[in-house]
C-alpha positions as CSV (number, residue, x, y, z in Angstrom):
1,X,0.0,0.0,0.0
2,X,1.4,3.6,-1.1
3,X,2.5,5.6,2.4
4,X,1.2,9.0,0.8
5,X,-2.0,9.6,-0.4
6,X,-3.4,13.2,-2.2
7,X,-6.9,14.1,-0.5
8,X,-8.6,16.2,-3.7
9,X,-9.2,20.1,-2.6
10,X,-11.1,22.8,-5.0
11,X,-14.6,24.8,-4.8
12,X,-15.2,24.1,-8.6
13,X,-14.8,20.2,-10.3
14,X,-12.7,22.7,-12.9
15,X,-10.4,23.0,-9.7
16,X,-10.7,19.8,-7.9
17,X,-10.0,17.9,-11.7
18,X,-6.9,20.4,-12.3
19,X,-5.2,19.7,-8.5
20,X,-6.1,16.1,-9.3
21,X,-4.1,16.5,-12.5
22,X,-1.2,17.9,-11.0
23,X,-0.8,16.0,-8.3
24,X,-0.8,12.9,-10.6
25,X,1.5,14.5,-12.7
26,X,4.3,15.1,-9.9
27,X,4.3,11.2,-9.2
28,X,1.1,10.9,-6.8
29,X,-0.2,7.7,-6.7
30,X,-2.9,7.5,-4.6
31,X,-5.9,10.0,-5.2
32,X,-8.9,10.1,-2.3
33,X,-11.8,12.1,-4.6
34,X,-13.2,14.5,-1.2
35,X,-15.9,17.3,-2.5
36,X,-18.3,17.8,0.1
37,X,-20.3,20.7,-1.4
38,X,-21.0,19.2,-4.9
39,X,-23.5,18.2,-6.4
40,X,-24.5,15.0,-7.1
41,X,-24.2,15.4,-11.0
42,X,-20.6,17.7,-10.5
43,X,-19.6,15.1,-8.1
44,X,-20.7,12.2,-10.1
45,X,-18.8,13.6,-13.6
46,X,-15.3,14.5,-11.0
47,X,-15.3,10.8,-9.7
48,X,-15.7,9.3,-12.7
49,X,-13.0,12.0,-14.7
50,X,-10.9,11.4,-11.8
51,X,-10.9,7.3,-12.0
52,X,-10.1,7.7,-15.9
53,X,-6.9,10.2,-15.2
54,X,-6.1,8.0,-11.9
55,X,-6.2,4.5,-14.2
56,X,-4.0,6.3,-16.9
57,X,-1.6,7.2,-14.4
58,X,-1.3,4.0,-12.8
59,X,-2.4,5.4,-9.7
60,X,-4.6,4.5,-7.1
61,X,-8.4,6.4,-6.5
62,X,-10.5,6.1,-3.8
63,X,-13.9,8.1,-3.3
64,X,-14.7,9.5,-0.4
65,X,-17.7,8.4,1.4
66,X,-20.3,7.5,-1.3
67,X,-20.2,3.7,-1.6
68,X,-22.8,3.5,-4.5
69,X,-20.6,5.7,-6.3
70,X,-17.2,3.9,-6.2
71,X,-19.3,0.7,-7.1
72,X,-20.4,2.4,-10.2
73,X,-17.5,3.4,-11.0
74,X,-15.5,0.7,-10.2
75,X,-13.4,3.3,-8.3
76,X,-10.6,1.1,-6.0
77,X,-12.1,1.6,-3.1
78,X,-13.8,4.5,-0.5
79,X,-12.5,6.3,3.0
80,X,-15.6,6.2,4.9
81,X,-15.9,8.7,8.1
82,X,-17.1,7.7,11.2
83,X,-20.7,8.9,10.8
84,X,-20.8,7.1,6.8
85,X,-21.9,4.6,5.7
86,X,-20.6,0.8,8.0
87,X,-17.5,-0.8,7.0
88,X,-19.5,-3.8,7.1
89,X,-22.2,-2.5,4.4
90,X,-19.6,-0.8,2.4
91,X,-17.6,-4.5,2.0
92,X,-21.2,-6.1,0.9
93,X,-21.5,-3.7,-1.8
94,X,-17.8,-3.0,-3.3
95,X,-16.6,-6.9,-2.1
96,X,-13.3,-8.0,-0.4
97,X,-10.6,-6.8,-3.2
98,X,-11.5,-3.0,-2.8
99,X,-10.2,-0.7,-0.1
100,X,-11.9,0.3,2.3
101,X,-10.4,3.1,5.0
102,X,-11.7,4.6,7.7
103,X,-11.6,7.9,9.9
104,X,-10.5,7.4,13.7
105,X,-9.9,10.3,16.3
106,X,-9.1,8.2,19.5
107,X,-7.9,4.9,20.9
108,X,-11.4,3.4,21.2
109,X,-12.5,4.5,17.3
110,X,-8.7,3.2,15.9
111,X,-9.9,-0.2,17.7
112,X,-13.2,-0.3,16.5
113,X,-11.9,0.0,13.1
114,X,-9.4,-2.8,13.8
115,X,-12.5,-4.6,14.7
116,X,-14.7,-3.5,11.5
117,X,-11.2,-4.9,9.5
118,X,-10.6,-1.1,8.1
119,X,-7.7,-1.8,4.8
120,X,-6.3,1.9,6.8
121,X,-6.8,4.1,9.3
122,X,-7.0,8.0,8.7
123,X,-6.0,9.2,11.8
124,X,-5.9,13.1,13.3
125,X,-6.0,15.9,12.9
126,X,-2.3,16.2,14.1
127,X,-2.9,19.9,13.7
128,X,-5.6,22.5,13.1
129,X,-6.7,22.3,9.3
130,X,-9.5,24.5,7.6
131,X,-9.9,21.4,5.0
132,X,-12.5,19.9,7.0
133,X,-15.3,22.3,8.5
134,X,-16.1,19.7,11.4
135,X,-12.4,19.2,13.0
136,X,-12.0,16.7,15.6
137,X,-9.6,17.4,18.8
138,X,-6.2,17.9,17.6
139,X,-3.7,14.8,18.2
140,X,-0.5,16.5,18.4
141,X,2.8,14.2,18.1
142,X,1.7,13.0,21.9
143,X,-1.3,11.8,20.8
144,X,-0.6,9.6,18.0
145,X,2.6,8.2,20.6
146,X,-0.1,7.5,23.0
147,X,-2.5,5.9,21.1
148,X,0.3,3.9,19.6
149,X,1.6,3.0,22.9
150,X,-2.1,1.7,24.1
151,X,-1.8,-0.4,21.3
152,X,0.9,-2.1,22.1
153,X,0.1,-2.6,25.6
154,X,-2.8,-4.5,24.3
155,X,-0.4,-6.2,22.4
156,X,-2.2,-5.5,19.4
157,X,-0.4,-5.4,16.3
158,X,0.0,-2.2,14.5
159,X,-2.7,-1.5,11.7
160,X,-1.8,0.6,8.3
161,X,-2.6,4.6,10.4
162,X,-2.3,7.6,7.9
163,X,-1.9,10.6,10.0
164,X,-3.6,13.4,8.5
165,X,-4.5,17.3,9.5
166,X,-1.7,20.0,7.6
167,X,1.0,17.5,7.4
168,X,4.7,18.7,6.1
169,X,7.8,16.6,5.2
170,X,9.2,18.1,7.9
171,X,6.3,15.6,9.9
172,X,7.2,12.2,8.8
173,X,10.6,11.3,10.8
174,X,8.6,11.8,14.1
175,X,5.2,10.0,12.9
176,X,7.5,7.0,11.4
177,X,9.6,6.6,14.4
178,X,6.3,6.6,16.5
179,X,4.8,3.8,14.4
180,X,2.2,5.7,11.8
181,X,2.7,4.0,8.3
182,X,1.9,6.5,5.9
183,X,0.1,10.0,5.1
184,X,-3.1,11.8,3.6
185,X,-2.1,15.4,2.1
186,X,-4.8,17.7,1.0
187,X,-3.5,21.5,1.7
188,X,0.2,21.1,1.5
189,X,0.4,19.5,-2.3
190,X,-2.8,21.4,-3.2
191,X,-0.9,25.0,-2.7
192,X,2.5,23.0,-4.1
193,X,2.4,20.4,-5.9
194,X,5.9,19.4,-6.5
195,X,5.8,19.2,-2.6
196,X,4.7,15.7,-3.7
197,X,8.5,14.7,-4.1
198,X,9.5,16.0,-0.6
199,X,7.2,13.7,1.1
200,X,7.9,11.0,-1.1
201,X,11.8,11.3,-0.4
202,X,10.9,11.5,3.1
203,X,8.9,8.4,3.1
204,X,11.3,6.5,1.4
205,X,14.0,7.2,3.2
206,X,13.3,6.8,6.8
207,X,12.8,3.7,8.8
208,X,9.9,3.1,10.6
209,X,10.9,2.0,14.6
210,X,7.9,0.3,16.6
């Protein structure tokens, strides 16, 4: 599974289509289609735009919380928040080969994803973010360590967590060496996108220590 993944951002499917372009084109390859205030028909033409540029590119795309959507689409999968759609329904409808991620703010939601068999977990926000109009509590470093930490005092083996919420390249040393696997980017490639290689550089050069 990729370690960075590109959360779409843009007020217009003209913008969200052009980021998604971009992005693609500086080496993404993992797209997570996120619109909140489209319309069904916008958002409907975006996904599907979006799964053609992401298969030409060899890349990954994901849709974010409309199941019936990514089915249609045969999209490779959907990042469900915690008030979506189950993981349980979602698997019934796309089927075991697609992924399926999840949102998590604390110990007892990254569990009950473990439980629901999440392919990832989205964790954060590990800062504030004006991406997302309803923020969770911010993690901080000390809160991904502790939730990590809880983990393995359950002796529970690590799942794939994506920390997410105005993540840098400056970020991933500290998340790796406390155990997070990988990264969702929406705001930082979005205003750059040949930020893109930084993380990827980063991610690809650091060892993870559990």
């Amino acid at each position: 599974m990729e370690k960075l993944q590109y959360i779409s951002q843009g007020k217009t499917r003209q913008e969200q289509e052009l980021n998604i372009r971009k992005a693609l084109d500086h080496g993404i390859q993992w797209v997570q289609v996120r619109w909140k205030n489209a319309t069904d028909e916008e958002l409907i033409i975006l996904c599907e735009t979006s799964r053609l540029l992401c298969s030409e590119y060899q890349a990954v795309c994901i849709i974010n919380d409309h199941v019936e959507l990514a089915e249609a689409i045969d999209a490779d999968g959907v990042h469900l928040g915690l008030s979506d759609r189950s993981i349980d329904e979602a698997r019934l409808i796309l089927g075991k080969n697609k992924i399926i991620g999840g949102t998590a703010n604390t110990i007892s939601d990254v569990l009950q994803r473990m439980n629901e068999l999440c392919d990832y977990i989205g964790l954060g926000p590990l800062r504030f973010t004006d991406t997302k109009e309803k923020l969770s509590p911010v993690l901080g470093f000390e809160g991904y360590r502790r939730i990590v930490e809880n983990l393995k005092e359950q002796s529970l083996e690590l799942p794939k967590i994506f920390a997410i919420g105005s993540i840098i390249p400056e970020d991933i040393v500290p998340l790796q060496q406390i155990g997070i696997y990988g990264v969702s980017v929406s705001g930082a490639i979005t205003r750059q996108h040949s930020i893109i290689n930084e993380f990827k550089k980063e991610l690809t050069n650091t060892e993870i220590f559990q």
